[in-house]
MIBAVO-131466 format. One record per atom (N, C-alpha, C): residue in three letters; x, y, z. Coordinates in steps of 0.2 Angstrom, whole numbers, plus 5000, padded with zeros to 4 digits. Example, Ala and Ser with C-alpha at 12.3 -4.5 7.8 and 13.67 -1.06 7.14 Angstrom:
# residues 2
ALA506649725039/ALA506249785039/ALA506649845039/SER506449895035/SER506849955036/SER506450005039/
//
This chain:
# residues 397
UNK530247325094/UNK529947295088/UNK529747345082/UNK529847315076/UNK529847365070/UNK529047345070/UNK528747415068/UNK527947415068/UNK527647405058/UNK527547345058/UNK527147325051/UNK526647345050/UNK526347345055/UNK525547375052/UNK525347425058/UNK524547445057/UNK524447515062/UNK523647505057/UNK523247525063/UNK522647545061/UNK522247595064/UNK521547615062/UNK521247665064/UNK520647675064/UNK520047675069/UNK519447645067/UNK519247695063/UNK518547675059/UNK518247705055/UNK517747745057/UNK517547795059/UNK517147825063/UNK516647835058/UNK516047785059/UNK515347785057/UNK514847815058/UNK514647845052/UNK514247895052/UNK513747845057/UNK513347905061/UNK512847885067/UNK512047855063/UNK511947875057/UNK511447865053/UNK511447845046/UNK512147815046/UNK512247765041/UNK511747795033/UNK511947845031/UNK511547865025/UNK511647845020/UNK512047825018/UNK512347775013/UNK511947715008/UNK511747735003/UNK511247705001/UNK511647644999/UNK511647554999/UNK511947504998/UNK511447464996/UNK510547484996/UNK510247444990/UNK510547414987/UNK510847454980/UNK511147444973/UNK511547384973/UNK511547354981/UNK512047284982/UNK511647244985/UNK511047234985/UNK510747184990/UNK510347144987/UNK510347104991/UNK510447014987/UNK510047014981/UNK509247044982/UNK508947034973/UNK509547064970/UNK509647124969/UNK509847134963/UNK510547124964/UNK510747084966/UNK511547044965/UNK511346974963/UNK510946944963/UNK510646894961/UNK510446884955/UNK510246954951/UNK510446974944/UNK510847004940/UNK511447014946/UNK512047024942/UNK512446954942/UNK512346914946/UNK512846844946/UNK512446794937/UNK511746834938/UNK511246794933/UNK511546814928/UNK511746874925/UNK512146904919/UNK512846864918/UNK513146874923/UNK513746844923/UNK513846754921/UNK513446734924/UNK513146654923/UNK513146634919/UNK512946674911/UNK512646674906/UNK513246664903/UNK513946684904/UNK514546664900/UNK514646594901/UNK515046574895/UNK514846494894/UNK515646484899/UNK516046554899/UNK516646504904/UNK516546544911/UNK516046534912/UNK515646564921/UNK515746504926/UNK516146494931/UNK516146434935/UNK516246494942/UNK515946474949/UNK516346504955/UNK516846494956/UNK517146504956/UNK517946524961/UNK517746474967/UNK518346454969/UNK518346424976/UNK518246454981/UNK518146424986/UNK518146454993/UNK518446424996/UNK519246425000/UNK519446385002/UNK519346375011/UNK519346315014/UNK519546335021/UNK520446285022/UNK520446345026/UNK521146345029/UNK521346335036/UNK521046265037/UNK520946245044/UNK521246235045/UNK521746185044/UNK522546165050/UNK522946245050/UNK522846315045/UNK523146365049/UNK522646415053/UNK521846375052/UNK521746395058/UNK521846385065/UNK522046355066/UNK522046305072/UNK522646315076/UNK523246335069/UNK523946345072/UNK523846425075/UNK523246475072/UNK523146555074/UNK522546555079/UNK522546485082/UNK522046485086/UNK521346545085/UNK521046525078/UNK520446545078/UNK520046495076/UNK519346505075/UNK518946465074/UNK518746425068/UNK518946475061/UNK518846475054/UNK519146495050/UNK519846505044/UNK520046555041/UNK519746515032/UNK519446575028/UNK519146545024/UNK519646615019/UNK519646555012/UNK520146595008/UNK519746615001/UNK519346644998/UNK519146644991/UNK519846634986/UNK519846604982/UNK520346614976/UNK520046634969/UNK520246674968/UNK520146724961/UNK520546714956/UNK521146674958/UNK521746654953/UNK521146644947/UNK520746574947/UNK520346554943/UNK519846574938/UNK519646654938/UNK519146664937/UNK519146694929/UNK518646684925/UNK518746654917/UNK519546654913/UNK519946634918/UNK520546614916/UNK521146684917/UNK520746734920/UNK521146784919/UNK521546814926/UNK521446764930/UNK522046754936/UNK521846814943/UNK521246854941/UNK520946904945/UNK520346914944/UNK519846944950/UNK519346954951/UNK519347014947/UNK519447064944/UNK519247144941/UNK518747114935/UNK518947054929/UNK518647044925/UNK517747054926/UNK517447044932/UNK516647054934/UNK516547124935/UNK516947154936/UNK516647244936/UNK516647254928/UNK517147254923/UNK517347294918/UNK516847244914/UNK516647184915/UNK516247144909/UNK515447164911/UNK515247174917/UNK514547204921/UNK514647284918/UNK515147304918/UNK515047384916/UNK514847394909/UNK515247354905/UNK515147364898/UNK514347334896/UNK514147284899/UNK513547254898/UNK513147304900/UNK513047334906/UNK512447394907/UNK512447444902/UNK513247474900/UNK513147544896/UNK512947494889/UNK513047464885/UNK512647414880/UNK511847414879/UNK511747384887/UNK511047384889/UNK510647464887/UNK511047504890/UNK510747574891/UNK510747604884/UNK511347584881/UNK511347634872/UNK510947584869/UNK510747534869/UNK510047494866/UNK509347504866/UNK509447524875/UNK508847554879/UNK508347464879/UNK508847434883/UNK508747364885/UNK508747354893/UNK508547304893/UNK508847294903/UNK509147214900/UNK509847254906/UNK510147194905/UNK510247124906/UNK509647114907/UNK509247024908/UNK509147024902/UNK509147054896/UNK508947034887/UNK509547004886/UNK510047034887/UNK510847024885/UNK511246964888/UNK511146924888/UNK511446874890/UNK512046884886/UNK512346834890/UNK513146824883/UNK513146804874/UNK512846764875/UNK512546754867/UNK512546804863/UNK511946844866/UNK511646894862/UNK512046944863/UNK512246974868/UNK512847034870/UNK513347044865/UNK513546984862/UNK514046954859/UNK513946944850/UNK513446954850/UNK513046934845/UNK513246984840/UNK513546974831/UNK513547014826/UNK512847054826/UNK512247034827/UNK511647074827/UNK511847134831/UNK511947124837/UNK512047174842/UNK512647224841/UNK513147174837/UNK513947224837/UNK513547284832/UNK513247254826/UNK513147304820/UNK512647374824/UNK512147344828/UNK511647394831/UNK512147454835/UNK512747424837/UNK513147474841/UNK513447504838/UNK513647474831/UNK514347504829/UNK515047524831/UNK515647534829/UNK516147534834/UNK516247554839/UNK516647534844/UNK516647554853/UNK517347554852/UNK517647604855/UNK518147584858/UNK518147604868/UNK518447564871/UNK518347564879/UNK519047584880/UNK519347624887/UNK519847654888/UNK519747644894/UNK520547614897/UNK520447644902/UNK521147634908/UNK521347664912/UNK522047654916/UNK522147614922/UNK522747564921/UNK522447524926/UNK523547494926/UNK523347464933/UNK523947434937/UNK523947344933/UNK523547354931/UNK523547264925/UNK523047184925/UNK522847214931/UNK521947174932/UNK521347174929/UNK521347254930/UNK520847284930/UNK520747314919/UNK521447324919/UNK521447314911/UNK521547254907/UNK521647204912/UNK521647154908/UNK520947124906/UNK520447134910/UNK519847114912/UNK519347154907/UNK519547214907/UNK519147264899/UNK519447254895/UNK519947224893/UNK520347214885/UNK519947144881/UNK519847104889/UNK519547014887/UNK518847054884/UNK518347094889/UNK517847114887/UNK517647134880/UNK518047194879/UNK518147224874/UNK518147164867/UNK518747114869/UNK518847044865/UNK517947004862/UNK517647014868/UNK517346954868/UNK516647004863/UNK516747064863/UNK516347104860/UNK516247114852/UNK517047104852/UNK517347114845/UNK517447194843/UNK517547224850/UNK517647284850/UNK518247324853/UNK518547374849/UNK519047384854/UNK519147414861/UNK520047404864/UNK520047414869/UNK520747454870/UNK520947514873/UNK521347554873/UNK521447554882/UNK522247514883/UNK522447524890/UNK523147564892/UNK522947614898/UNK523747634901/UNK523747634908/UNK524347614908/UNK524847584914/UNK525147644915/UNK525147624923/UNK525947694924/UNK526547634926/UNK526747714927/UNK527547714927/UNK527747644931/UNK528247594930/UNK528447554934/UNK528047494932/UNK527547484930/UNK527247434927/UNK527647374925/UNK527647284927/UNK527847254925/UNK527747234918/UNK528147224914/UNK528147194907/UNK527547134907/UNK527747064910/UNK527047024912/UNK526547074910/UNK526247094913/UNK525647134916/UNK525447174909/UNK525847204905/UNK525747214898/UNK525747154895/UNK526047114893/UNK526147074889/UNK525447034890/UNK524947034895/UNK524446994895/UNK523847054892/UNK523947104893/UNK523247144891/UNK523247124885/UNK523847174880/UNK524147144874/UNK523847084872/UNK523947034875/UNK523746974872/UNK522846964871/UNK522547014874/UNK521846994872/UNK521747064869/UNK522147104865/UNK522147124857/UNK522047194860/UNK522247214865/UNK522147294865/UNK522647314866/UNK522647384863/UNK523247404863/UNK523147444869/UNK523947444872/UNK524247434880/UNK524847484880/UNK524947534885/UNK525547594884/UNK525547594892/UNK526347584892/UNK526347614899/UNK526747674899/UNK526347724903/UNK526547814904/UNK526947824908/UNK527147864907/UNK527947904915/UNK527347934916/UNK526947914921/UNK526747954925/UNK526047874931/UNK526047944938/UNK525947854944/UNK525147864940/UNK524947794944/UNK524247784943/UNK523547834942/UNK523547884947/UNK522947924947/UNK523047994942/UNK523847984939/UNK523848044932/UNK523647994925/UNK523847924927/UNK523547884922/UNK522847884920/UNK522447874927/UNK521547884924/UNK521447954922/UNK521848004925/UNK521648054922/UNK521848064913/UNK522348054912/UNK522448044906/UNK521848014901/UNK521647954905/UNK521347914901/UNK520547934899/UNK520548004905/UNK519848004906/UNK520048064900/UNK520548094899/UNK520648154894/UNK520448114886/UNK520848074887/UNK520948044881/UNK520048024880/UNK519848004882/UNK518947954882/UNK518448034879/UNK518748104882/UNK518348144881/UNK518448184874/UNK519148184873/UNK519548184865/UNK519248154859/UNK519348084859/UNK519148034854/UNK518348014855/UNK518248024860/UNK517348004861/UNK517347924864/UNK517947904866/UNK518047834868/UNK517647824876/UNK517447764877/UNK516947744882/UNK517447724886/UNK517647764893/UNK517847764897/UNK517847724903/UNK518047674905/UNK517847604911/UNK518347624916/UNK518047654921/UNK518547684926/UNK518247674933/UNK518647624938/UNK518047644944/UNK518247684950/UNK518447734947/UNK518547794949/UNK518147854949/UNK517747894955/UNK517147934953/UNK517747984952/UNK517548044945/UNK517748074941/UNK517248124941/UNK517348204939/UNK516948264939/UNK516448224932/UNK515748224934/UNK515448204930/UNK515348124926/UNK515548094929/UNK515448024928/UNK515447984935/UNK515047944935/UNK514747914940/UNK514447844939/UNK514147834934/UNK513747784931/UNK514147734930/UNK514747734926/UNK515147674926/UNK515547644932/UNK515747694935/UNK516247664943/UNK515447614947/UNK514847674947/UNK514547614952/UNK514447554948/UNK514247534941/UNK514147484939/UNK514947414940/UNK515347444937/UNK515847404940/UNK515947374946/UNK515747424953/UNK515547404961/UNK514947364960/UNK514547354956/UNK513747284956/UNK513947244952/UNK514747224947/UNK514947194945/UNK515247134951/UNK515647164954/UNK515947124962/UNK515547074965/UNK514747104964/UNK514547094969/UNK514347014968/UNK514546994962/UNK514346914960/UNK514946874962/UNK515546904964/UNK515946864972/UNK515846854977/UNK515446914978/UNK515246934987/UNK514846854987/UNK514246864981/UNK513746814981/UNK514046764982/UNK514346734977/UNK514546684977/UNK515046634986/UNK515346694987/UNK515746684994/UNK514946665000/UNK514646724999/UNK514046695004/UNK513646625002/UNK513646624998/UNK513146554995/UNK513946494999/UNK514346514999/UNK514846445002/UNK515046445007/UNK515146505010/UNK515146495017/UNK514746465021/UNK515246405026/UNK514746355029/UNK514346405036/UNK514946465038/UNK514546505042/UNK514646565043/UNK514346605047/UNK514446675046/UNK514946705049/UNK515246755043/UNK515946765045/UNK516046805051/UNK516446815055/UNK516246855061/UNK516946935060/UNK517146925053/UNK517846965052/UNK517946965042/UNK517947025042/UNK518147015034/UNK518647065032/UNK519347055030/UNK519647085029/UNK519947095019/UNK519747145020/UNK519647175011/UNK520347225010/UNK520747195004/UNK521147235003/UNK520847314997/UNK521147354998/UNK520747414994/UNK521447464991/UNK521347464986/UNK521647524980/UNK521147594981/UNK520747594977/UNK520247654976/UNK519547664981/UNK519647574983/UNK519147554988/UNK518647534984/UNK518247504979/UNK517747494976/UNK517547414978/UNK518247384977/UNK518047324977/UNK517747314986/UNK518347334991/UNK518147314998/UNK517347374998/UNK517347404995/UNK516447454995/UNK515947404992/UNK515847384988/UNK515347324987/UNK515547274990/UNK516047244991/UNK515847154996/UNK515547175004/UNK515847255006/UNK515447285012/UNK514847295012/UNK514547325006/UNK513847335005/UNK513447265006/UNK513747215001/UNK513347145001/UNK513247105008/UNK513747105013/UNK513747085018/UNK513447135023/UNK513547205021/UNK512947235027/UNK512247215024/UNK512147225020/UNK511547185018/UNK511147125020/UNK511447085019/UNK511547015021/UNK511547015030/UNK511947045032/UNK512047045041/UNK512047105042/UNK511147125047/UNK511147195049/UNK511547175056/UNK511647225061/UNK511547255066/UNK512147225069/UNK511947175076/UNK512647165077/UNK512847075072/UNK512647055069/UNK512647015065/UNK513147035059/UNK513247085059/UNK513647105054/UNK514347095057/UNK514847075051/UNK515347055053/UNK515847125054/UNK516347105056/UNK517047165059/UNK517347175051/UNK517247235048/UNK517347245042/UNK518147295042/UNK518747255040/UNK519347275040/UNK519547305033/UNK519747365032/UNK520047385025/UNK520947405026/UNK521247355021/UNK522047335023/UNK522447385016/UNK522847405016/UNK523147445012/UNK523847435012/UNK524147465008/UNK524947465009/UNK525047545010/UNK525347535015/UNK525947595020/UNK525847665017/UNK526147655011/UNK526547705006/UNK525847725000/UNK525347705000/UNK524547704997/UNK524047694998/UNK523847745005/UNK523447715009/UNK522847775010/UNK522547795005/UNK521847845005/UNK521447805009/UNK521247775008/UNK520747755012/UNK520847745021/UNK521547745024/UNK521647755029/UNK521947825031/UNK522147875027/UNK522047935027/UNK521647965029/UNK520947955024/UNK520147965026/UNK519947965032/UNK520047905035/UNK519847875041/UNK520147915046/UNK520747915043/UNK520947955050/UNK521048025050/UNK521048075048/UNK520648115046/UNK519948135048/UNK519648095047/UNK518848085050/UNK518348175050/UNK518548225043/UNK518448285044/UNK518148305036/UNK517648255035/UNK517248235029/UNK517248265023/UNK518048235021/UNK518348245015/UNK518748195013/UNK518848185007/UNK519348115004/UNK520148155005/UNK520348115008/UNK521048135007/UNK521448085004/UNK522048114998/UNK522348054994/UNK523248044996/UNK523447984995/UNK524047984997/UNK524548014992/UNK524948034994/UNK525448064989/UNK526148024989/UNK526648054986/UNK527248014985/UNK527347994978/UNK527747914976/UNK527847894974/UNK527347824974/UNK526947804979/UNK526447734982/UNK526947694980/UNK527647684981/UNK527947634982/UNK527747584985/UNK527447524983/UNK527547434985/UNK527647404979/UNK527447354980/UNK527547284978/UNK526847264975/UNK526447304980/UNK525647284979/UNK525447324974/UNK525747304968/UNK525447344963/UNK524647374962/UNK524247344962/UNK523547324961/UNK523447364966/UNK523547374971/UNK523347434976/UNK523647504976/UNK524147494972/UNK524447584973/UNK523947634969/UNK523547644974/UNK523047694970/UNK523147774976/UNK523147834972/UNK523347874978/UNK522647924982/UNK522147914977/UNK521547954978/UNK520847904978/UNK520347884983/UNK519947854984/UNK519347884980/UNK518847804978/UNK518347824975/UNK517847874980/UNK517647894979/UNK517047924983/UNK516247884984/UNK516047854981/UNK515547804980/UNK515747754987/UNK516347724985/UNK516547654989/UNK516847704996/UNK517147754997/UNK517247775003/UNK516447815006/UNK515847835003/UNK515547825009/UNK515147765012/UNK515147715008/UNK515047645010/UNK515447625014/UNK516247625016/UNK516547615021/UNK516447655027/UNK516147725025/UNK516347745030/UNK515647755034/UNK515047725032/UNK514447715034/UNK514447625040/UNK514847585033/UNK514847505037/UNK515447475038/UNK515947505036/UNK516647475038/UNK516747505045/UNK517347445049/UNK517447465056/UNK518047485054/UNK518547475051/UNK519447475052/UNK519947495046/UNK520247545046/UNK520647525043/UNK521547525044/UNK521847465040/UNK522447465041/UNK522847465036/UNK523447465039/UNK524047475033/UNK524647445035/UNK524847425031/UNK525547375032/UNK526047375029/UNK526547345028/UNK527347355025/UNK527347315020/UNK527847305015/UNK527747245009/UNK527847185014/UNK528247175019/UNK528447105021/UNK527647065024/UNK527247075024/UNK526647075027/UNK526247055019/UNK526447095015/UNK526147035009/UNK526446985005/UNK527246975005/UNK527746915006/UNK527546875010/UNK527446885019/UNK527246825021/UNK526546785018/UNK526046825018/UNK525446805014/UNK525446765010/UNK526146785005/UNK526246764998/UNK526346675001/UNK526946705004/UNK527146615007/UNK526746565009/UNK526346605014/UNK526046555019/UNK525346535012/UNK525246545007/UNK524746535003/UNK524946474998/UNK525846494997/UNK526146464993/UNK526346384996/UNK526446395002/UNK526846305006/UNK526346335013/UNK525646285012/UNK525146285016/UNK525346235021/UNK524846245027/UNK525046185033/UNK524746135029/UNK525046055032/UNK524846005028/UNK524245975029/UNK523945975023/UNK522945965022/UNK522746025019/UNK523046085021/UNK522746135019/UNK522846135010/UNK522446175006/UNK522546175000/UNK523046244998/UNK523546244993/UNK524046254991/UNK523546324987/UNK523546384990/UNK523446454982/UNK523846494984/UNK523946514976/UNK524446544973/UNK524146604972/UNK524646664976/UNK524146724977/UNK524546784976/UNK524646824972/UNK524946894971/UNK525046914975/UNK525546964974/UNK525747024979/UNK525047064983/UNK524547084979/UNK524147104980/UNK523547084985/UNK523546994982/UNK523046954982/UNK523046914989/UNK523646924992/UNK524046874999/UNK524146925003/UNK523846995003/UNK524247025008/UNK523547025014/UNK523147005014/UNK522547015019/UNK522646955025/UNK522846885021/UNK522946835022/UNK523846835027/UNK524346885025/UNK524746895029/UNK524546945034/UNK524046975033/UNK523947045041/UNK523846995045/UNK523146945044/UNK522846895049/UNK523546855052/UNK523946845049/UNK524346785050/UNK524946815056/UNK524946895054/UNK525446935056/UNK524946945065/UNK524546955065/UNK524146975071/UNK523946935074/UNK523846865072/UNK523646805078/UNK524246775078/UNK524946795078/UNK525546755078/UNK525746795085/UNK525846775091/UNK525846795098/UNK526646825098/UNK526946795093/UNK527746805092/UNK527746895093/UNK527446925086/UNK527446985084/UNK527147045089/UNK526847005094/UNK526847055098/UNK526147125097/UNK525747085092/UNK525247145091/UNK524547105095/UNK524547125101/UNK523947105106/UNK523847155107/UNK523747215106/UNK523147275108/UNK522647285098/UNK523247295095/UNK523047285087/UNK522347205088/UNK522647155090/UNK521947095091/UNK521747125094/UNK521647165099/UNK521147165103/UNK520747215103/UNK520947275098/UNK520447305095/UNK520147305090/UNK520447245087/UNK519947215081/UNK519547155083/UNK519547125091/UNK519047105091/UNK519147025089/UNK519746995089/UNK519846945086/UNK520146875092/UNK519746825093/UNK519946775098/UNK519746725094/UNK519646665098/UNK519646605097/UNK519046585094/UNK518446625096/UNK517946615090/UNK517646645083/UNK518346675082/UNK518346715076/UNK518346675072/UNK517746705065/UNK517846655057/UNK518046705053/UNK518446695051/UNK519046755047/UNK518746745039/UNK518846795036/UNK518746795028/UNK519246835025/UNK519546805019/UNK519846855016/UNK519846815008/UNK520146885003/UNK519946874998/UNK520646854993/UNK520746804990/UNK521446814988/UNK521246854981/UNK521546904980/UNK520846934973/UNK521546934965/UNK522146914969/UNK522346874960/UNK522746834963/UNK522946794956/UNK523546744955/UNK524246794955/UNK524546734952/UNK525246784951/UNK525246804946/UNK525346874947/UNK525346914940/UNK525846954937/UNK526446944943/UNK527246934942/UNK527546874945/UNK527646834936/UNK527946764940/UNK528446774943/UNK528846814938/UNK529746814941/UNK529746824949/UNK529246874951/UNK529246904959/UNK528946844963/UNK528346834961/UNK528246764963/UNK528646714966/UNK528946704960/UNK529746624961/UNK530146654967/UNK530346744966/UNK530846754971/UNK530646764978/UNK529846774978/UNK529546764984/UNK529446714989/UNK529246654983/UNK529246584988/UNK529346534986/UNK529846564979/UNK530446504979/UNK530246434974/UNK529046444971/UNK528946424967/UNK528746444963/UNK528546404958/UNK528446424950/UNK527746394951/UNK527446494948/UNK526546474949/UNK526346414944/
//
């Protein structure tokens, strides 16, 4: 059998030093409270997926859907809108419980800042999400893409009025770039990538997240006993890990899985490695899973993983195809999400490992996953390539 996926536990530190405060429930409770304050703030759903749980003989598969989230089809928009609101807060010399959206927004507040412009490199979620912000500011916003970028993916940053450039060169020469350019022009840099001498924005972005984490715990009818997080640079699976280790100490704490694609996979490098250094992937990070092709992990979000996460894996694009599928033509009752290359691939590991066909009964069995498993995963965008979309599963998002 052709092997799609492969994992490799995460060897935690014995004294867990990893401070994860910064994520724990007060003060995520007043980051969901900032975000709330926007007039198009609704949760995202939580879906359960119970007729295909029933067919992967587990006990609960529960789906958040991000397609929704203030219309802009991915969850990144809560990092880059939280970022921008802290440094706001900080060059006011405010806290940001003053700022609500009104006022953050407010020509009073544009005139006190003066022009801003925000910069920053991104695979097309994460930029689209600070060009809105930048929007909603009335300030600008300066994005690059790399190499292979879909048009889609430009054409939407574009659309919420920033100018948008995609570079011959991969993702991790992008941020740098960008971070060159932020230092050149004096532009405010939105990267949640830790970078020599910057720090402050990557963790504010990771306490942006944290108001889905929240929101997902507030609806879950029970406690997940498995969470499978997909990770680019690792930021986002670093804060939803933080807020559930917080939430669930000890052995309460759920089986924390970090899923990667094959050809992009720092954070399973790391792990396996285990010789207390980030190591990045290299190549071309050829997938499908754009959003994820990142080749160098944040630092921040890898020692949070490597303090409370149990696993990391990696898998081949067919494994975020079937996700895509099985998201797009659901068992009948279940609800019907339309999920990204990106956004569906955690959703197909689960599906690929409780399938007895495939053949991976030591992979479940040292993830720990049987019949009374409550499964989480996170669909973290819509389609954000329709074309790839239709030719995936044959619908039109």
């Amino acid at each position: 059998m052709e092997r799609l996926m492969n994992i490799t536990p995460i060897k935690q530190k014995s004294d867990r030093t990893s401070d994860i405060n910064f994520l724990n429930e007060s003060n995520v409770r007043k980051i969901q409270s900032f975000h709330a304050s926007f007039p198009m703030y609704q949760e995202t759903p939580l879906i359960s997926l119970s007729n295909l749980a029933k067919d992967l003989n587990i006990r609960g598969l529960y789906v958040k859907d991000e397609s929704f989230r203030f219309g802009l089809n991915a969850f990144k928009v809560l990092g880059g809108s939280y970022a921008a609101g802290r440094y706001i807060a900080q060059k006011l010399q405010v806290e940001i419980s003053e700022l609500p959206f009104n006022k953050l927004t407010s020509n009073a507040v544009r005139k006190q800042l003066g022009k801003i412009t925000f910069v920053t490199a991104t695979d097309g979620n994460h930029g689209r999400g600070v060009a809105w912000t930048a929007r909603q500011l009335q300030q600008k916003a300066v994005i690059y893409m790399p190499k292979g970028t879909k048009p889609e993916r430009l054409l939407n940053i574009k659309k919420e009025g920033a100018e948008s450039y995609i570079l011959n060169r991969c993702y991790d020469d992008a941020v740098r770039y960008a971070q060159q350019q932020s230092l050149e022009q004096g532009w405010v840099l939105m990267q949640d990538t830790m970078l020599h001498n910057y720090h402050e924005i990557p963790q504010w972005i990771m306490e942006g997240y944290g108001t889905m984490a929240l929101e997902i715990y507030r609806q879950m009818p029970v406690r997940p006993t498995h969470i499978f997080l997909q990770s680019g640079v690792g930021s986002m699976a670093g804060a939803v890990t933080a807020f559930f280790s917080n939430m669930y100490r000890g052995n309460e704490k759920p089986i924390v899985v970090v899923v990667e694609p094959e050809n992009a996979a720092c954070i399973f490098l790391t792990a396996q490695m285990a010789d207390g250094k980030l190591h990045a992937a290299t190549g071309n990070l050829d997938t499908i899973m754009a959003g994820l092709a990142c080749g160098e992990p944040c630092s921040l979000a890898w020692d949070i993983l490597e303090s409370y996460a149990d696993f990391a894996l990696i898998c081949d694009d067919d494994v975020s195809t079937t996700g895509m599928r099985l998201l797009a033509k659901p068992r009948i009752g279940d609800t019907r999400i339309v999920s990204g290359e990106s956004g569906a691939v955690t959703t197909g590991v689960v599906a690929k490992l409780l399938s007895n066909e495939n053949g991976y009964a030591s992979l479940k069995e040292a993830l720990r996953l049987d019949k009374d498993s409550v499964i989480l995963c996170i669909s973290t965008e819509g389609a954000t390539d329709s074309e790839n979309y239709e030719k995936v599963t044959g619908q039109i998002p």
